[in-house]
Chimera marker file (.cmm) of the C-alpha trace (Angstrom):
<marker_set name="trace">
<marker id="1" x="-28.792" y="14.913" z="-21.182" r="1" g="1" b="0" radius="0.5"/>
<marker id="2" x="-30.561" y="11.511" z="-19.842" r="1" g="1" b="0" radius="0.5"/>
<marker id="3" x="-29.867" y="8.711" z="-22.520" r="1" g="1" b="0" radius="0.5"/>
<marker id="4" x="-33.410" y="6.654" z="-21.968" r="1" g="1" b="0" radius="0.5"/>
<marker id="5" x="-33.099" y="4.328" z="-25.033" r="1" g="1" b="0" radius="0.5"/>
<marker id="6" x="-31.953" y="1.387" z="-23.151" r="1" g="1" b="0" radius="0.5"/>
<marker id="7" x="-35.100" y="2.087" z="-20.728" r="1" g="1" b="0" radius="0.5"/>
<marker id="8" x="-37.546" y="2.132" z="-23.248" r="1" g="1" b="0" radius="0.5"/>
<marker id="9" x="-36.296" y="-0.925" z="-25.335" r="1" g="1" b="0" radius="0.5"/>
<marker id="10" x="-36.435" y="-2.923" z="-22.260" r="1" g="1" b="0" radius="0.5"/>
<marker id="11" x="-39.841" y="-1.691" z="-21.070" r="1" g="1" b="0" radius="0.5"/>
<marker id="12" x="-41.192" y="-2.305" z="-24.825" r="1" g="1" b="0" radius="0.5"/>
<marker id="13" x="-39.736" y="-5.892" z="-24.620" r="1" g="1" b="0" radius="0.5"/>
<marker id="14" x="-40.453" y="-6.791" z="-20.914" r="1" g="1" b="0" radius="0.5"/>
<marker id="15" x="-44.029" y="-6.226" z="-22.279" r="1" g="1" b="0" radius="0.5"/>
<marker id="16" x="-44.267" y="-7.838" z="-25.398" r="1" g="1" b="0" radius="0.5"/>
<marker id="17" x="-42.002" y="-10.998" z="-23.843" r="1" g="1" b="0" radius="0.5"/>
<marker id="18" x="-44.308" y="-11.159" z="-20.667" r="1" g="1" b="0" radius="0.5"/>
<marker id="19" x="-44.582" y="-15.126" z="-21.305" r="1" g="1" b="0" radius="0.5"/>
<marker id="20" x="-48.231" y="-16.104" z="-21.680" r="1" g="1" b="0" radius="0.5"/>
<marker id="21" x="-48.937" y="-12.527" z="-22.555" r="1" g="1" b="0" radius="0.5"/>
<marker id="22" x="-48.189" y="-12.647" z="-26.372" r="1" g="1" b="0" radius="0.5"/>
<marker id="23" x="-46.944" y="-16.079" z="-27.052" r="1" g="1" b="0" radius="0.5"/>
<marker id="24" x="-45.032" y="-18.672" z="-24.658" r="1" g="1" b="0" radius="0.5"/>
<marker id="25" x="-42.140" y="-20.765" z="-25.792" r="1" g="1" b="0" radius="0.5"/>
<marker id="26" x="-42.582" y="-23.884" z="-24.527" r="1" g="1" b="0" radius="0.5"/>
<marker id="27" x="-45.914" y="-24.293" z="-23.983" r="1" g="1" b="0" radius="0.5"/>
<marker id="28" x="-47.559" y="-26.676" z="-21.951" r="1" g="1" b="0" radius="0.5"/>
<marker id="29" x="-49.040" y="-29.235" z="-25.436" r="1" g="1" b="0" radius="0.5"/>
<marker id="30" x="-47.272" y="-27.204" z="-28.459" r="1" g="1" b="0" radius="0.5"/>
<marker id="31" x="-43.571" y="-25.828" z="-29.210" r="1" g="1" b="0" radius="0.5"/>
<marker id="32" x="-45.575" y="-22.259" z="-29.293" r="1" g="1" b="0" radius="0.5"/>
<marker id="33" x="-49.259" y="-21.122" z="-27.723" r="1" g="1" b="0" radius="0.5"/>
<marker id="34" x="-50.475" y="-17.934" z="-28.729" r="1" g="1" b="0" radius="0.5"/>
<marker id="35" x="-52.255" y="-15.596" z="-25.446" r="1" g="1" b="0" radius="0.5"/>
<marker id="36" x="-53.113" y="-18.527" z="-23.075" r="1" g="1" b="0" radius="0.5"/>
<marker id="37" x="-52.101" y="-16.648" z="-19.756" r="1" g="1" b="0" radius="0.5"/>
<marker id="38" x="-50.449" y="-19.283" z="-18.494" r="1" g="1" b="0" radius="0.5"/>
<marker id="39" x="-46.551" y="-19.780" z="-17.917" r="1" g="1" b="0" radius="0.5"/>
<marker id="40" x="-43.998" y="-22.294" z="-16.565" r="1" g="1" b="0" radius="0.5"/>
<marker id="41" x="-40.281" y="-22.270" z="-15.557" r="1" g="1" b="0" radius="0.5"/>
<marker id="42" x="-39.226" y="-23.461" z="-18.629" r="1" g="1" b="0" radius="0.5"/>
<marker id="43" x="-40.971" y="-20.529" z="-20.518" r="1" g="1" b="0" radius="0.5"/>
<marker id="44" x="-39.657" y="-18.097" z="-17.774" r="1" g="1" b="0" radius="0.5"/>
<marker id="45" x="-36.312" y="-19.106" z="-18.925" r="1" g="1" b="0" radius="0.5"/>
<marker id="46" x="-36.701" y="-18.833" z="-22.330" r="1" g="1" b="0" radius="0.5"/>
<marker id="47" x="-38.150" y="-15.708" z="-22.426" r="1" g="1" b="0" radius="0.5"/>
<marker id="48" x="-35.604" y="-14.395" z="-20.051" r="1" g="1" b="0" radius="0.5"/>
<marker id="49" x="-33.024" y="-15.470" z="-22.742" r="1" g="1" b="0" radius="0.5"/>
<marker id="50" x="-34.442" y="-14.097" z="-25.156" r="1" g="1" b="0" radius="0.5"/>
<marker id="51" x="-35.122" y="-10.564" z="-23.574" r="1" g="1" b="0" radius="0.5"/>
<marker id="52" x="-31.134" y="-10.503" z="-22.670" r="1" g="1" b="0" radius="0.5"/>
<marker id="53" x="-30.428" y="-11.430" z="-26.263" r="1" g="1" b="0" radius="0.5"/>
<marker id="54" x="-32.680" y="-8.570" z="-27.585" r="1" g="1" b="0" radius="0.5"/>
<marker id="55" x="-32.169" y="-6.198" z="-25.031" r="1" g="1" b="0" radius="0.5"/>
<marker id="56" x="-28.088" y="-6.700" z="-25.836" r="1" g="1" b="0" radius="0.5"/>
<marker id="57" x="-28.648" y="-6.161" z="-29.557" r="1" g="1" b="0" radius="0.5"/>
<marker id="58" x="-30.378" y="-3.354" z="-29.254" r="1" g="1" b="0" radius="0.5"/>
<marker id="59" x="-28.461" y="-1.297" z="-26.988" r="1" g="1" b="0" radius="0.5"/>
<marker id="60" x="-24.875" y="-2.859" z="-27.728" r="1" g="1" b="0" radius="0.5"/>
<marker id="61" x="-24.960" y="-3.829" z="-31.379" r="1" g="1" b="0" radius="0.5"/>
<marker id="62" x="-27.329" y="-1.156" z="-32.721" r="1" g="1" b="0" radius="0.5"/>
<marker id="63" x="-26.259" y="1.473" z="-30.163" r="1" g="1" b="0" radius="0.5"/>
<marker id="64" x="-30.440" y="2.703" z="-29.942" r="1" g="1" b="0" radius="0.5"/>
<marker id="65" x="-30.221" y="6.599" z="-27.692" r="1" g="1" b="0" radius="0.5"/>
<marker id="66" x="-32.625" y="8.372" z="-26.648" r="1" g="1" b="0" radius="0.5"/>
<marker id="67" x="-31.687" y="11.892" z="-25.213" r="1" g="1" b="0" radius="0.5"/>
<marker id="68" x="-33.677" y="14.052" z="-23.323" r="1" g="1" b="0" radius="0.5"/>
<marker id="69" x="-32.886" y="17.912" z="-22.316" r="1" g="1" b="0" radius="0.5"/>
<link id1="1" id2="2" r="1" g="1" b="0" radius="0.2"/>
<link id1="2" id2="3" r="1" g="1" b="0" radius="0.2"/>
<link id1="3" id2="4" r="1" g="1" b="0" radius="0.2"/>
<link id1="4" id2="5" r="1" g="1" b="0" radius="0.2"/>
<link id1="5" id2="6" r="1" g="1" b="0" radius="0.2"/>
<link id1="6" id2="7" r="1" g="1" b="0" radius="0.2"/>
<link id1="7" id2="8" r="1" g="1" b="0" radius="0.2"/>
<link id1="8" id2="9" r="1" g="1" b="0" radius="0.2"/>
<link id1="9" id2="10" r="1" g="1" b="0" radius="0.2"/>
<link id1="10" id2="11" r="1" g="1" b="0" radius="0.2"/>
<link id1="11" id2="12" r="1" g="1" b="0" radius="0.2"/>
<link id1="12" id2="13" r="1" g="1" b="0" radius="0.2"/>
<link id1="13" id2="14" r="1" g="1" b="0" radius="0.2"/>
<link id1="14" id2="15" r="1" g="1" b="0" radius="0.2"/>
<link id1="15" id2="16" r="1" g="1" b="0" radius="0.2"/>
<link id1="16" id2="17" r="1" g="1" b="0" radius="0.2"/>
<link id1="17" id2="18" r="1" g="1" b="0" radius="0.2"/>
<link id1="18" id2="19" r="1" g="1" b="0" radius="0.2"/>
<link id1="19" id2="20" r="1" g="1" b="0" radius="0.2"/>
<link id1="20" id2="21" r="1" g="1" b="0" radius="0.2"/>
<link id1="21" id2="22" r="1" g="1" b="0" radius="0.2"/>
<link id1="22" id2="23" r="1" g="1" b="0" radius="0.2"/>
<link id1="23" id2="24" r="1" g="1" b="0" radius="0.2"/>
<link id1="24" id2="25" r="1" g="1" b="0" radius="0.2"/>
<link id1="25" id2="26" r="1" g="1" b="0" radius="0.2"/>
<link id1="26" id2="27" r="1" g="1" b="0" radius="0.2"/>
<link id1="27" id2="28" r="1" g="1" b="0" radius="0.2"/>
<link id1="28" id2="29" r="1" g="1" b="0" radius="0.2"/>
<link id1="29" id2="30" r="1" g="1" b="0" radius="0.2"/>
<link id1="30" id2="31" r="1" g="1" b="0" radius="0.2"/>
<link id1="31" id2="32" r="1" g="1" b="0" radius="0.2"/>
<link id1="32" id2="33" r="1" g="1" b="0" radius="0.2"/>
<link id1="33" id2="34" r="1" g="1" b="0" radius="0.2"/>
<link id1="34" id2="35" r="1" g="1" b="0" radius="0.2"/>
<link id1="35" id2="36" r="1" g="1" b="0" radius="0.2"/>
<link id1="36" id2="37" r="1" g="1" b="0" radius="0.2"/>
<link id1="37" id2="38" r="1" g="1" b="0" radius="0.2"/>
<link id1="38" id2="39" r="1" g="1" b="0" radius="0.2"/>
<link id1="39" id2="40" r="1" g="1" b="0" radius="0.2"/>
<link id1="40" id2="41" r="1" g="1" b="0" radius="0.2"/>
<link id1="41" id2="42" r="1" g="1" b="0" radius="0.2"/>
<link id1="42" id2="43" r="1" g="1" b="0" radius="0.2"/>
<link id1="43" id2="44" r="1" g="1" b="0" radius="0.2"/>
<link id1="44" id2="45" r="1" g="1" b="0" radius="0.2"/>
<link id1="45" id2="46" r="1" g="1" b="0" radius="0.2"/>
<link id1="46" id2="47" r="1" g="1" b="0" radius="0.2"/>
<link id1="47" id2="48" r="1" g="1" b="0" radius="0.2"/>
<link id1="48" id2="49" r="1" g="1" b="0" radius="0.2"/>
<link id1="49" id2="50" r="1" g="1" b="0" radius="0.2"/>
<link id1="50" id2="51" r="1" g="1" b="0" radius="0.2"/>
<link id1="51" id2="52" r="1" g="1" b="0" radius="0.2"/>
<link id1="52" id2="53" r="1" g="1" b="0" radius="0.2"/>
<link id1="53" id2="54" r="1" g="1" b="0" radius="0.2"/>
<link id1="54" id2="55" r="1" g="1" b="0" radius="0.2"/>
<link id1="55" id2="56" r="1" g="1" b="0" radius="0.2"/>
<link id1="56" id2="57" r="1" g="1" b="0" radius="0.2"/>
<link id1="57" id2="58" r="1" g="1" b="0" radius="0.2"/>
<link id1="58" id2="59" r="1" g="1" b="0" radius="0.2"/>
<link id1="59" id2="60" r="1" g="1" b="0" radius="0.2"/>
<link id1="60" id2="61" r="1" g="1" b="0" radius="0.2"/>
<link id1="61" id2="62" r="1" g="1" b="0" radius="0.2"/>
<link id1="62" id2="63" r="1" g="1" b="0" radius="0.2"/>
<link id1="63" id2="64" r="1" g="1" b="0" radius="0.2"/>
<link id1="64" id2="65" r="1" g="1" b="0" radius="0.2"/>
<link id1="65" id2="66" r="1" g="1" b="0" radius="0.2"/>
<link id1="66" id2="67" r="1" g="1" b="0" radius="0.2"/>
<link id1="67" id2="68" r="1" g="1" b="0" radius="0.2"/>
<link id1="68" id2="69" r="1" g="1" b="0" radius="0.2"/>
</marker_set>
């Protein structure tokens, strides 16, 4: 049996934490900009902080599973 919850949860949030995509924290003029398309190193970092800290949560803390077969 293939356990594919920790490869959905991080394709779901590589998606939704895509920054410029959704939101981007920091933006360019604001704190937060909502779909602009645009991104900067800063936001790359955030957002990569943020995906570890979710990513961990979910599969560590909450122990998500998906099995297969």
């Amino acid at each position: 049996m293939a356990d594919w919850g920790p490869v959905v949860v991080a394709v779901i949030l590589f998606v939704l934490l895509t920054p410029g995509l959704l939101f981007q924290i920091p933006a360019r003029g604001r704190i937060v900009e909502f779909g602009n398309m645009h991104t900067s190193g800063a936001s790359i970092l955030v957002h990569t902080i943020l995906f570890f800290a979710l990513i961990t949560i979910f599969t560590i803390a909450i122990r998500l599973h998906i099995y297969t077969g």
